[in-house]
C-alpha positions as CSV (number, residue, x, y, z in Angstrom):
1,X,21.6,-8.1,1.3
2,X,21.3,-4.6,0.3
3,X,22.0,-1.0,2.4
4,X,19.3,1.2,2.4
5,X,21.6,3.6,-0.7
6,X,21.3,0.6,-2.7
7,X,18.0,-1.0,-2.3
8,X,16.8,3.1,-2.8
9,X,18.8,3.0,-6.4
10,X,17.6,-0.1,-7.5
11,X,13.7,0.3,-6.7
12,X,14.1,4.3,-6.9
13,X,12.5,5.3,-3.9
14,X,14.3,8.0,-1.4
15,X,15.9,7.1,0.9
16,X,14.1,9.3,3.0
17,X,10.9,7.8,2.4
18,X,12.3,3.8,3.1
19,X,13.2,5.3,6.6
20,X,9.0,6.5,6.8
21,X,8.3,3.3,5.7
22,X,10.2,1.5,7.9
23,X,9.1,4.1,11.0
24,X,5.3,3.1,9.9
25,X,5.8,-0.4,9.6
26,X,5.2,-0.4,5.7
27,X,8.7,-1.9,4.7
28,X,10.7,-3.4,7.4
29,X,14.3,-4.0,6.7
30,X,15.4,-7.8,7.2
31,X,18.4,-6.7,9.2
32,X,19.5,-4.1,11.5
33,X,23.6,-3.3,12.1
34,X,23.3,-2.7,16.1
35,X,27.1,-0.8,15.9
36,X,26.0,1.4,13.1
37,X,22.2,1.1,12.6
38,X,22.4,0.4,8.8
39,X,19.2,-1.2,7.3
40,X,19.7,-4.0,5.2
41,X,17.1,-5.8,2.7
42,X,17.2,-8.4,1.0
43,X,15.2,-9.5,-2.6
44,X,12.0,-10.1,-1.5
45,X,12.0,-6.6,-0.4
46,X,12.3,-5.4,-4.2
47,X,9.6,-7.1,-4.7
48,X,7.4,-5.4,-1.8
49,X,9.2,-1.6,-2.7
50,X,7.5,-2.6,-6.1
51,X,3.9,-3.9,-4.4
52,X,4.3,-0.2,-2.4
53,X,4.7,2.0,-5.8
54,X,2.0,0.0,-7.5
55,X,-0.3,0.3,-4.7
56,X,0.3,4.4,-4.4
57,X,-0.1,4.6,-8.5
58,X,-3.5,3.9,-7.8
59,X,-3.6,6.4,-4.5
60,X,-3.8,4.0,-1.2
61,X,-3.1,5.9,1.5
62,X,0.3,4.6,3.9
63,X,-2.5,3.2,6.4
64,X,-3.8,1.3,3.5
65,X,-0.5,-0.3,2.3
66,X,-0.2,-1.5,5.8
């Protein structure tokens, strides 16, 4: 599993923009820390963090991607 810093670095997205994502229902994280509200991911949400940048390359809107 992967904190939201980490995931960000490896599939070079802001952070910023996971959070949106996350807020839309785009990319939810797999895990939750109920003390300290860290996000974690796991692999297959490389994978989807890739779907998401291929799928805005060729402009579909946030609505769309969901």
């Amino acid at each position: 599993m992967y904190k939201i810093g980490e995931l960000s670095k490896i599939v070079d997205i802001l952070v910023k923009i996971l959070r949106y994502y996350d807020e839309c229902g785009i990319l939810r994280p797999n895990q939750i820390d109920n003390f300290t509200w860290y996000r974690f991911y796991d692999n297959n949400r490389i994978l989807e963090c890739e779907l998401i940048k291929l799928l805005k390359l060729v402009n579909f809107t946030p609505e769309e991607i969901k």
